[in-house]
GUZA-991447 format. One record per residue (C-alpha): residue number from 1; x, z negated, y negated. Coordinates in steps of 0.02 Angstrom, whole numbers. Example, Ala and Ser with C-alpha at 12.3 -4.5 7.8 and 13.67 -1.06 7.14 Angstrom:
+------+--------+--------+--------+
: resi :   east :     up :  north :
+------+--------+--------+--------+
:    1 :    615 :   -390 :    225 :
:    2 :    684 :   -357 :     53 :
+------+--------+--------+--------+
This chain:
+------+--------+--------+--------+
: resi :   east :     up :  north :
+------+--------+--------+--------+
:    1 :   6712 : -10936 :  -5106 :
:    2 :   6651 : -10775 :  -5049 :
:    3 :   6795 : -10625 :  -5096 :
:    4 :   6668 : -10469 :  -5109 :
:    5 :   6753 : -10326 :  -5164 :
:    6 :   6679 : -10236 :  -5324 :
:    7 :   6582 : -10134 :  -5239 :
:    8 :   6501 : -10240 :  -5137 :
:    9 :   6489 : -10380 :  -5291 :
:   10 :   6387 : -10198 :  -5394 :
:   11 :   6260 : -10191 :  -5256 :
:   12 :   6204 : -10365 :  -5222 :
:   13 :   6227 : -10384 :  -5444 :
:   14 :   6106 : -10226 :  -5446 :
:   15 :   5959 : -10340 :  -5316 :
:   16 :   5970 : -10498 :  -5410 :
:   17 :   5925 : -10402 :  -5576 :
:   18 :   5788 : -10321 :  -5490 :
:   19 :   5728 : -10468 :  -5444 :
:   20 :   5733 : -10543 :  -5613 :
:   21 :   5627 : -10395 :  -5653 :
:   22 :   5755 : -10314 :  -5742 :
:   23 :   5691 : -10128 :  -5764 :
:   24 :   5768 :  -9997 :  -5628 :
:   25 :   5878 :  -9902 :  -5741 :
:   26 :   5960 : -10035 :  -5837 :
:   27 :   5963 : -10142 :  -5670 :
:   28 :   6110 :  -9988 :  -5595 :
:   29 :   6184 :  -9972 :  -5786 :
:   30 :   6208 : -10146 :  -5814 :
:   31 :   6270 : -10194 :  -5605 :
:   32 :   6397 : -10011 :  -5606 :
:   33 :   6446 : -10091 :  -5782 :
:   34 :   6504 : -10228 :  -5684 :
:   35 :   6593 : -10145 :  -5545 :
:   36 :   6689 : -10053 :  -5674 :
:   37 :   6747 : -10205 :  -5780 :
:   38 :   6809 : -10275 :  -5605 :
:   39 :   6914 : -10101 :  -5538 :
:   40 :   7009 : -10129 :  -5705 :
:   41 :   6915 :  -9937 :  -5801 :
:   42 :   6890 :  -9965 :  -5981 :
:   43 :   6725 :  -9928 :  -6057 :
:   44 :   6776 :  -9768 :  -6175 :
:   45 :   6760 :  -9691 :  -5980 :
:   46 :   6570 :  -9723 :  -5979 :
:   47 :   6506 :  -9595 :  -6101 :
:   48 :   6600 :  -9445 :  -5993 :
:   49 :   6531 :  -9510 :  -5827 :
:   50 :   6354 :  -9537 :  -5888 :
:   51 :   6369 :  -9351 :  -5963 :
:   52 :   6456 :  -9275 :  -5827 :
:   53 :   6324 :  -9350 :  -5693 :
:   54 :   6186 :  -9281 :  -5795 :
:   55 :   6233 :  -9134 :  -5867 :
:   56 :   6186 :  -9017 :  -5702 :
:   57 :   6115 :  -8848 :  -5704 :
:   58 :   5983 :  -8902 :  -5572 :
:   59 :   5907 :  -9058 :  -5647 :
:   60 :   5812 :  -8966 :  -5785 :
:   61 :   5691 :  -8925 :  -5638 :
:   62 :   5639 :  -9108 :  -5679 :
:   63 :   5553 :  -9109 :  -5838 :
:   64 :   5500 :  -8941 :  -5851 :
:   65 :   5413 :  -8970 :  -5670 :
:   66 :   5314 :  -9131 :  -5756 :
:   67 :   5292 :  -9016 :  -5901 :
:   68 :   5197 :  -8897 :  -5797 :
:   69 :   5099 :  -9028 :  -5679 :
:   70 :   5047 :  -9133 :  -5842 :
:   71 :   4970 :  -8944 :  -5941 :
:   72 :   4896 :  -8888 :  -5757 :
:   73 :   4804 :  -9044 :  -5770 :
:   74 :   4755 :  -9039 :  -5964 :
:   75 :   4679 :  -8857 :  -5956 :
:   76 :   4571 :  -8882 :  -5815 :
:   77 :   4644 :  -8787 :  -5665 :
:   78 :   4625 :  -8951 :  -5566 :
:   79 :   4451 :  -8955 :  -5594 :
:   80 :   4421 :  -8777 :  -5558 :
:   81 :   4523 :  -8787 :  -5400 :
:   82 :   4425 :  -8952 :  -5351 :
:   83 :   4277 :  -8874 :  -5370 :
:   84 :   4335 :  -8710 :  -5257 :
:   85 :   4365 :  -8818 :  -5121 :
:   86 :   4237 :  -8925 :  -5125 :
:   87 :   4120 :  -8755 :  -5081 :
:   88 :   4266 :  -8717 :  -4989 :
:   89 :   4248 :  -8846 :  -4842 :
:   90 :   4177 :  -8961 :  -4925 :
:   91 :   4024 :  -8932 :  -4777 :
:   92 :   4148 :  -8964 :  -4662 :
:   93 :   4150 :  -9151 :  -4542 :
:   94 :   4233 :  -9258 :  -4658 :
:   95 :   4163 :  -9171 :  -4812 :
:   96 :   4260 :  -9242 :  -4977 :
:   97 :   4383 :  -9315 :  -4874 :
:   98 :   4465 :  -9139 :  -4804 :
:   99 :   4433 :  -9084 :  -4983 :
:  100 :   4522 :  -9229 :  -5077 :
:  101 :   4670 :  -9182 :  -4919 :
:  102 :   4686 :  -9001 :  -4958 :
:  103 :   4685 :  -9008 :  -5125 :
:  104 :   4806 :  -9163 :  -5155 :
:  105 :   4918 :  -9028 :  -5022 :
:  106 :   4886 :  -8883 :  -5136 :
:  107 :   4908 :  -8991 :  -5305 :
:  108 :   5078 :  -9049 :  -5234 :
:  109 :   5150 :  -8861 :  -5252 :
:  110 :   5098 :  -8868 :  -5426 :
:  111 :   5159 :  -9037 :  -5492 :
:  112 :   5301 :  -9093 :  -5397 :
:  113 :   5252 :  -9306 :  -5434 :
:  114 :   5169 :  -9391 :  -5357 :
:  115 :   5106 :  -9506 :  -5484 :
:  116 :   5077 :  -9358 :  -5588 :
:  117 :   4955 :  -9288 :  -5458 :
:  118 :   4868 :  -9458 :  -5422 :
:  119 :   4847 :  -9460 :  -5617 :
:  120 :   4774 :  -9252 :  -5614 :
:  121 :   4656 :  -9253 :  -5474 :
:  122 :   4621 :  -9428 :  -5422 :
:  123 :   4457 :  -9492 :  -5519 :
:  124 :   4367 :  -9320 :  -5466 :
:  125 :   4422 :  -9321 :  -5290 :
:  126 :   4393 :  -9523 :  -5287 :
:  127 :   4222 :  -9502 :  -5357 :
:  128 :   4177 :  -9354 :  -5249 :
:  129 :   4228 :  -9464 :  -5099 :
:  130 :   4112 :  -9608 :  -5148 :
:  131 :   3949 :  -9490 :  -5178 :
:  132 :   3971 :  -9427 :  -5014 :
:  133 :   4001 :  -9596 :  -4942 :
:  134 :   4191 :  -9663 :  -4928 :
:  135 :   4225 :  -9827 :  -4958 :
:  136 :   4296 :  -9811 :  -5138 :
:  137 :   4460 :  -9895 :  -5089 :
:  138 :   4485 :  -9777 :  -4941 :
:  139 :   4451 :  -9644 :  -5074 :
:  140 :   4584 :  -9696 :  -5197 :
:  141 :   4708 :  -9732 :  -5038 :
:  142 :   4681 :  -9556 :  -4981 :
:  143 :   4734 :  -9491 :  -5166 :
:  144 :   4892 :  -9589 :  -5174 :
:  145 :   4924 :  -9547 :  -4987 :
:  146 :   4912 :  -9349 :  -5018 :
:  147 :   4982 :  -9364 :  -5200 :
:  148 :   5132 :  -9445 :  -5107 :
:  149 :   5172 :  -9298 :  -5010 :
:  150 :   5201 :  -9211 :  -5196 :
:  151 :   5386 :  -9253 :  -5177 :
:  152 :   5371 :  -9158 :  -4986 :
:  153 :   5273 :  -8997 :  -5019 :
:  154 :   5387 :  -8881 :  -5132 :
:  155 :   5428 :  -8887 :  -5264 :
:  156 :   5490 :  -9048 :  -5263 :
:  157 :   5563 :  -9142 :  -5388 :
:  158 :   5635 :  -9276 :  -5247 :
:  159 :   5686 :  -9135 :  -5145 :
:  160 :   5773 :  -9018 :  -5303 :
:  161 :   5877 :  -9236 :  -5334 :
:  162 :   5914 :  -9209 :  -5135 :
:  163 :   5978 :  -9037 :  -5174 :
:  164 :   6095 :  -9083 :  -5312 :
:  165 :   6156 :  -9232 :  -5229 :
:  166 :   6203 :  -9181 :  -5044 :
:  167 :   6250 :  -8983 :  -5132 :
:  168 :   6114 :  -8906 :  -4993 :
:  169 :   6042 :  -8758 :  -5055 :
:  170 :   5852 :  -8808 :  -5152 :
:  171 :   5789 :  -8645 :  -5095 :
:  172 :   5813 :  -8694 :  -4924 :
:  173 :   5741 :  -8852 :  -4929 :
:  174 :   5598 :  -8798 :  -5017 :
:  175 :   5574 :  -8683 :  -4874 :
:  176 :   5616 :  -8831 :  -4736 :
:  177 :   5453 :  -8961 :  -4803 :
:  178 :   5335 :  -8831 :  -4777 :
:  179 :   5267 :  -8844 :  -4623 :
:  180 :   5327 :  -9047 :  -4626 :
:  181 :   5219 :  -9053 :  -4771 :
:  182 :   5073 :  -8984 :  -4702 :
:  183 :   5080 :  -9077 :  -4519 :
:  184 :   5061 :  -9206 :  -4628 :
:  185 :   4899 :  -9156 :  -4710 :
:  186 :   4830 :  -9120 :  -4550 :
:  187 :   4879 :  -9317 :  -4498 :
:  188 :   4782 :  -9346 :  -4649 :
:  189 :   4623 :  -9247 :  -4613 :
:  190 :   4640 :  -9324 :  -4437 :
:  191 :   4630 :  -9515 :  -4520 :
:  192 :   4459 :  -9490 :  -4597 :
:  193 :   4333 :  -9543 :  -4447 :
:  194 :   4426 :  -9714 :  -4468 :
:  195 :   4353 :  -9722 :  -4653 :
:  196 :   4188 :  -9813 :  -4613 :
:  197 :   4079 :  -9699 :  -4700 :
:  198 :   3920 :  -9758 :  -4761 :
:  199 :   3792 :  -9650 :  -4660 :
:  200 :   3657 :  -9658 :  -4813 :
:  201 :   3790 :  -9549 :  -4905 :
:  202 :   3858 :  -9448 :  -4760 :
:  203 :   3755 :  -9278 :  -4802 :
:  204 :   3846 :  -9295 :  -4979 :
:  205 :   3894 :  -9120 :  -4950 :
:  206 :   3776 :  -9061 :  -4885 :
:  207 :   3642 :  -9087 :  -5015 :
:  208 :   3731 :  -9013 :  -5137 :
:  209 :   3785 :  -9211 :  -5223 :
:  210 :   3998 :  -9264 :  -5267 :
:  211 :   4099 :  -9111 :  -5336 :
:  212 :   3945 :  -9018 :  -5347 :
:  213 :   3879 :  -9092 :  -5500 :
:  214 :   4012 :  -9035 :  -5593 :
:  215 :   3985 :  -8862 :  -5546 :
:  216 :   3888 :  -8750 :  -5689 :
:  217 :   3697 :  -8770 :  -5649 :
:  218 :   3642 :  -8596 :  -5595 :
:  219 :   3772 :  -8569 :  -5466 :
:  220 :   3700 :  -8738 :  -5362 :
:  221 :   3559 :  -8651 :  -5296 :
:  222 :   3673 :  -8476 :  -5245 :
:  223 :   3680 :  -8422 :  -5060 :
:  224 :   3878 :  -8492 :  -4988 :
:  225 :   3935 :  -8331 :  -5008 :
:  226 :   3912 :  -8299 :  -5206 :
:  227 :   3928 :  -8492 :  -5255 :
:  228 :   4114 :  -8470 :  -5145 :
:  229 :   4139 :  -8304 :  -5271 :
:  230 :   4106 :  -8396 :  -5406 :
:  231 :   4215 :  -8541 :  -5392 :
:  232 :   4360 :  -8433 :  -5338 :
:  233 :   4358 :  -8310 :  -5475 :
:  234 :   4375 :  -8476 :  -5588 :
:  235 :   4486 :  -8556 :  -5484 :
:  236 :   4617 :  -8387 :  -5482 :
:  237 :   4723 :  -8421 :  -5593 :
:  238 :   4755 :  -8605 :  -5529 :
:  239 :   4782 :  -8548 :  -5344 :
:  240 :   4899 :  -8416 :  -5398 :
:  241 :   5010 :  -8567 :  -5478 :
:  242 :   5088 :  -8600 :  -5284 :
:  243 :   5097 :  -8406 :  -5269 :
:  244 :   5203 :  -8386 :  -5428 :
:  245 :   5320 :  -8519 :  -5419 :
:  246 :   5373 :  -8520 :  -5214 :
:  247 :   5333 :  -8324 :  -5225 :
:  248 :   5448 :  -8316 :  -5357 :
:  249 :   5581 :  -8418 :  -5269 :
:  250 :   5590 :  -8362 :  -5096 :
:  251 :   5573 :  -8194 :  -5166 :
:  252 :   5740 :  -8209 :  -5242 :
:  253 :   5663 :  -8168 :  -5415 :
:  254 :   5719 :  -8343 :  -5484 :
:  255 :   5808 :  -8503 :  -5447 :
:  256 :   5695 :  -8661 :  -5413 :
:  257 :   5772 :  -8724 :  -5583 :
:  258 :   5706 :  -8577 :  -5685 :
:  259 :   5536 :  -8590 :  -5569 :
:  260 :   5530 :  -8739 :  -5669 :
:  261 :   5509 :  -8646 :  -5831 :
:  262 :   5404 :  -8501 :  -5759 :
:  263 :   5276 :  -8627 :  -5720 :
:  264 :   5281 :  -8711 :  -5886 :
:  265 :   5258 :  -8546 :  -5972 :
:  266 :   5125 :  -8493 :  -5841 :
:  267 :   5013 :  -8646 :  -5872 :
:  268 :   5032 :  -8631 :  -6044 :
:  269 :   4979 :  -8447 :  -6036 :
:  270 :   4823 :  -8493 :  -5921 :
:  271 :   4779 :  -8644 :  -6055 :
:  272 :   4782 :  -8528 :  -6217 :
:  273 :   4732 :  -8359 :  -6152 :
:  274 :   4641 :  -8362 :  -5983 :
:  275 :   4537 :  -8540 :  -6010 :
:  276 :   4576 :  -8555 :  -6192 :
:  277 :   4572 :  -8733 :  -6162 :
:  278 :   4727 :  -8783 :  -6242 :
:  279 :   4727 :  -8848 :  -6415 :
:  280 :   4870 :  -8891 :  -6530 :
:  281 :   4811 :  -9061 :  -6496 :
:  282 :   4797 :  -9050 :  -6311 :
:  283 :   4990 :  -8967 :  -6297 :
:  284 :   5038 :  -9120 :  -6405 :
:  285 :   4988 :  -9244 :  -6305 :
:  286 :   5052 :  -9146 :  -6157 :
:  287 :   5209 :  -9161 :  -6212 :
:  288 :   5208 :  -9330 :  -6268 :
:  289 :   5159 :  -9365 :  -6096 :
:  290 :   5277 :  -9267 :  -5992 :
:  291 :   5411 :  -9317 :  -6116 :
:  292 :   5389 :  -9481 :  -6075 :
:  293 :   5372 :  -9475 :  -5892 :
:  294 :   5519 :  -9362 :  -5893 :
:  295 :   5629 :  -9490 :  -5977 :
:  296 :   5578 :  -9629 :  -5850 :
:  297 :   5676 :  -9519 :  -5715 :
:  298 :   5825 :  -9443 :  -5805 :
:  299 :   5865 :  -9614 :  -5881 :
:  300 :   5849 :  -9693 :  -5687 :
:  301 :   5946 :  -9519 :  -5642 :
:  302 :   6093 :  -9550 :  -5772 :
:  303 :   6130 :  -9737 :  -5741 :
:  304 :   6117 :  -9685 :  -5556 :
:  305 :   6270 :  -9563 :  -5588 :
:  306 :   6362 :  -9711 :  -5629 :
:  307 :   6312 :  -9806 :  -5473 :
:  308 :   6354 :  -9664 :  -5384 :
:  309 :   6539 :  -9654 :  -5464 :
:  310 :   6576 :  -9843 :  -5415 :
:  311 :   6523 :  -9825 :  -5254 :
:  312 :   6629 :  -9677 :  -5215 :
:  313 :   6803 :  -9764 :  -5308 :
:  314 :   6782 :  -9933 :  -5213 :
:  315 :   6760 :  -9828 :  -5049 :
:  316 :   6589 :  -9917 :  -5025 :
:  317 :   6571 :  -9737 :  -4933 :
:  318 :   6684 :  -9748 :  -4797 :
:  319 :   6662 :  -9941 :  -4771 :
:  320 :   6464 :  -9917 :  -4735 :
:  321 :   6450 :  -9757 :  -4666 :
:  322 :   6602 :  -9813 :  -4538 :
:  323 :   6498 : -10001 :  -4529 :
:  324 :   6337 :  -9883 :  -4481 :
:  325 :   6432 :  -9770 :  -4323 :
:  326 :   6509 :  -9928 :  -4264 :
:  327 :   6330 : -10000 :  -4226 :
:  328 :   6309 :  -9867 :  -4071 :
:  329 :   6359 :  -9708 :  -3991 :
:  330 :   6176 :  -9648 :  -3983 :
:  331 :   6123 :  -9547 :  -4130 :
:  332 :   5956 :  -9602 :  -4113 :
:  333 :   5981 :  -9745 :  -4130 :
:  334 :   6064 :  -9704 :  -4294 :
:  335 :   5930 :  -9619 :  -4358 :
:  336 :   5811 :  -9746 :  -4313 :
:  337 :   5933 :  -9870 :  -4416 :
:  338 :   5926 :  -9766 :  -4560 :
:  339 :   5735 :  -9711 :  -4575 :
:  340 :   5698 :  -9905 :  -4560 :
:  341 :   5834 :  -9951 :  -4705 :
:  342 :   5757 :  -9787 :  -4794 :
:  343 :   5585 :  -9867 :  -4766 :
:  344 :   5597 : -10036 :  -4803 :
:  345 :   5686 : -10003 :  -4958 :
:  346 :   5559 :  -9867 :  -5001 :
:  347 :   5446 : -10034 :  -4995 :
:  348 :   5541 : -10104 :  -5168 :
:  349 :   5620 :  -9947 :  -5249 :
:  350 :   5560 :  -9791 :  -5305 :
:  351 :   5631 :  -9611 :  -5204 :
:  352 :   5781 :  -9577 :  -5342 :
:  353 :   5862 :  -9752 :  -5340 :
:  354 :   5854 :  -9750 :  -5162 :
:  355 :   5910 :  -9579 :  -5139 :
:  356 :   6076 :  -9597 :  -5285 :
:  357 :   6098 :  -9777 :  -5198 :
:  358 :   6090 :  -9703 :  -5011 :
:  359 :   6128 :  -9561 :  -4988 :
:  360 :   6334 :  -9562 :  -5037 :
:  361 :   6323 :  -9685 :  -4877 :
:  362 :   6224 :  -9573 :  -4768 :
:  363 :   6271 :  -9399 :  -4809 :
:  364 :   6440 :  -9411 :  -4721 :
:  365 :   6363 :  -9493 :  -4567 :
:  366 :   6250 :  -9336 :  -4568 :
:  367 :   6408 :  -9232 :  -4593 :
:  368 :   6503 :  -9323 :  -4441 :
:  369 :   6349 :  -9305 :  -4323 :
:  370 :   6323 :  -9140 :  -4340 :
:  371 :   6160 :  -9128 :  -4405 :
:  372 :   6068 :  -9011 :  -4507 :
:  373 :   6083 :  -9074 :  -4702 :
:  374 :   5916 :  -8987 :  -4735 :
:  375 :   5830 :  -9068 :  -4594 :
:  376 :   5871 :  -9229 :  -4623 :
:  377 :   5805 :  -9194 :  -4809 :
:  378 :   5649 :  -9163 :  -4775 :
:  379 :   5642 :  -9324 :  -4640 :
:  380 :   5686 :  -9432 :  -4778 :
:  381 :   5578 :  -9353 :  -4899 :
:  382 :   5430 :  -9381 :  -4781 :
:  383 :   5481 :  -9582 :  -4775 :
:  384 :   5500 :  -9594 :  -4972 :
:  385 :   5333 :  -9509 :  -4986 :
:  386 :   5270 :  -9668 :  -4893 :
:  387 :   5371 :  -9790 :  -5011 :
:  388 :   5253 :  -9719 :  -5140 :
:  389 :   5083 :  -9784 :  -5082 :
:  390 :   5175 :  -9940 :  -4977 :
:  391 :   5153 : -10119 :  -5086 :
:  392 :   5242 : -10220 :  -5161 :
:  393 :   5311 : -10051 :  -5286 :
:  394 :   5215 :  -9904 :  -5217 :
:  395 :   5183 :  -9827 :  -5397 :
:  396 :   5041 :  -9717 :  -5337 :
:  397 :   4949 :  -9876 :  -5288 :
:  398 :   4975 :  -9930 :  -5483 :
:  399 :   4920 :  -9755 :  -5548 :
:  400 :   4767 :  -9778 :  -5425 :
:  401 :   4735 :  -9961 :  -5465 :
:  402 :   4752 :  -9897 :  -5650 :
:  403 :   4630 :  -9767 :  -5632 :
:  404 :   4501 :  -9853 :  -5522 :
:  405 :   4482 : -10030 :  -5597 :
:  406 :   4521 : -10091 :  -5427 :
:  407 :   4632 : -10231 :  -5377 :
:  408 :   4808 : -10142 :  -5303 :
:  409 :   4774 : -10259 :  -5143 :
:  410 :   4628 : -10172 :  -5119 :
:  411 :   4689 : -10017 :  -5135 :
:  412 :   4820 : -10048 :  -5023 :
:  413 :   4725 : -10096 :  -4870 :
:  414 :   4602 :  -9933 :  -4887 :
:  415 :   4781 :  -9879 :  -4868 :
:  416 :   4837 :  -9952 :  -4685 :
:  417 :   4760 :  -9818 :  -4588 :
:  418 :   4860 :  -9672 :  -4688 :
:  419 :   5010 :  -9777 :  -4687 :
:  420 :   5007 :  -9795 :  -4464 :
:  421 :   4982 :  -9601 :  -4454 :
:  422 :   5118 :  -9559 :  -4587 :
:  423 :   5225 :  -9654 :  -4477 :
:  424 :   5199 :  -9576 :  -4323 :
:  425 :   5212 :  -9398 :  -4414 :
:  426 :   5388 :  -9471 :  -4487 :
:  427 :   5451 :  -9493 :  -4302 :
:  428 :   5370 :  -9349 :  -4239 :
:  429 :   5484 :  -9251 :  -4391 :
:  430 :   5635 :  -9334 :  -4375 :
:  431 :   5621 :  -9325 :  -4176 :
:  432 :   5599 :  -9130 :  -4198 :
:  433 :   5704 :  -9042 :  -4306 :
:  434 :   5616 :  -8899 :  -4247 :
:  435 :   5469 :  -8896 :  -4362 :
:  436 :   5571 :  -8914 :  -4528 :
:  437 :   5701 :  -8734 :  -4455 :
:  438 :   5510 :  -8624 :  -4410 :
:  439 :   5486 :  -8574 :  -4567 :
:  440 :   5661 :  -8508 :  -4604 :
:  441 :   5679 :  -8431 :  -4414 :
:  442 :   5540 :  -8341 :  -4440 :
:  443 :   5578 :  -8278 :  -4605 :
:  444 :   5735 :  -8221 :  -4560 :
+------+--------+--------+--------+
């Protein structure tokens, strides 16, 4: 008979429910439960942990950041901004394909999920795609690919969870995944030729077919110029969003927590008075929507809290984190340990379990190495963002499959190609820490 410690007993408790399909957040509740029961803590100490572990300043970003993507999407400024770049570069080689890249990049700094985004801008950008002659499952792959990086390009909800958990300054880290975040979408752009695009449909673009049929008629037959004026003066008040909210931030005019809000109250302002497309009906569902989506997360985040407690008391901390230094003297080699734990679990989990589950193990082997906190925040924010469009639980290949009437295998293979460059641009981030410190060098 085995003699696991409680601890250990709470983690391998917490797998077997998940594999009984046991949903996430009742899968830590019920497995920390457990561990408690076992280290002798009565349950009256439950309510004040769960409270305590959720009651933090910095998680409102959450909901109010789901609040905002979920309007930005109901008024239309995802449309509008579509359609911008679509006359943008959409005559560009690769046509839909750079567009559907840059604007899942620029939709990421205004909704923060990545299932959220998929949800936004995926049928327009999957149907552009097709008319100008991507294999449709290459299109949706691309979608859940650059929706993924959501949780990279700030704001980010997985990087404002990293923030609150390893106590590293949001603002900074929002500042780190820029350029990360964009090295990625140019790995993206760079993926395209290996699309297999239908030459009948190549000149898509070109002849004025995809996102252009959703452009108002008399603007189809304007010289680039004035059709590029057009779509931008409709478009404003969408591309301003990013300006706004990381304006607003690294000005040191807010916090990322009350950029949050800001947004909310700036897409509702766009929705009633600048596109008065927002109807009492509309804002209802909104909120039904994010309300829902929002509770998915907090109630993984609160359970995880719990987790989190356990595995601090039992010293599950110092037992793995010592287990993972003892494996070699090369911090490389380390790293390499922990992206590949990162990503295989990424491959079963969604980014906040893994992040509550791993990171009170990793964080002090971070500490004891020396390395930069922020850094390695944005390296493992780049491998979540490829748990979310990696089978068997990549939820933007659900959202996708959801959307698309397509089979999730399907969707998944139009995936491979984005998954081997996202790889090599998560060892060419992790390998230089360089490109997440530019940005806040040079703005220093």
């Amino acid at each position: 008979m085995f003699d696991l410690d409680p601890g250990t007993a709470m983690v391998i408790l917490f797998f077997v429910l998940l594999a009984l399909r046991v949903p996430v957040a009742f899968a830590l509740g019920l497995s920390s439960l457990y561990a408690m029961w076992q280290l002798g803590f009565g349950l009256d100490l439950v309510g004040d942990l769960l409270s305590s572990g959720i009651a933090k300043f910095s998680l409102l970003a959450i909901p109010f950041f789901i609040l905002a993507g979920v309007l930005m999407g109901t008024v239309g400024i995802a449309e509008r901004m579509i359609r911008f770049f679509r006359v943008l570069v959409g005559s560009l080689p690769g046509g839909m394909g750079v567009v559907g890249t840059v604007v899942c990049l620029f939709w990421g700094a205004v909704s923060g999920s990545g299932p959220a985004s998929v949800a936004a801008i995926g049928p327009l950008i999957i149907r552009g795609m097709e008319e100008d002659g991507y294999p449709r499952p290459f299109a949706a792959a691309l979608v859940c690919t650059g929706a993924a990086l959501s949780i990279v390009i700030p704001p980010s909800i997985g990087l404002v969870i990293y923030g609150v958990i390893a106590e590293t300054s949001i603002a900074q880290l929002f500042i780190a995944a820029v350029v990360p975040g964009l090295f990625m979408g140019v790995l993206m752009i760079l993926t395209l030729p290996f699309a297999g695009k239908a030459r009948h449909a190549a000149r898509g673009a070109a002849s004025g077919t995809g996102l252009d049929a959703i452009a108002p008629a008399p603007y189809r037959d304007m010289p680039y110029v004035r059709r590029l004026g057009h779509a931008f003066v409709e478009a404003f008040w969408g591309l301003m969003t990013p300006v706004v909210i990381l304006g607003g931030i690294y000005g040191g005019v807010f916090t990322p927590t009350e950029a949050a809000i800001v947004a909310t109250v700036y897409a509702l302002f766009v929705g009633l008075f600048i596109y008065r497309t927002l109807s009492f009906a509309t804002l209802y569902a909104s909120l039904v929507e994010a309300s829902a989506s929002s509770a998915v997360v907090m109630l993984v985040v609160t359970f995880a809290s719990l987790f989190g407690w356990v595995v601090t008391v039992d010293d599950l901390v110092g037992k793995y984190s010592g287990a993972l230094l003892a494996v070699s003297d090369n911090q490389w080699v380390i790293l390499a340990i922990i992206m590949i734990v990162v990503l295989i679990a990424g491959m079963f989990m969604d980014a906040i379990t893994i992040m509550f589950i791993a990171l009170p193990i990793f964080l002090p082997v971070v500490h004891q190495l020396g390395w930069d906190p922020v850094w390695f925040g944005v390296a493992l924010m780049v491998n979540l963002a490829i748990g979310l469009f990696t089978p068997p639980v990549g939820i933007n290949l659900f959202v996708a499959a959801n959307i698309t009437r397509m089979s999730l295998e399907r969707i998944a293979l139009g995936a491979v190609p984005f998954l081997i460059t996202s790889l090599i641009g998560l060892a060419i981030i992790a390998a230089f820490p360089e490109m997440s410190q530019f940005l806040s060098a040079w703005m220093q």
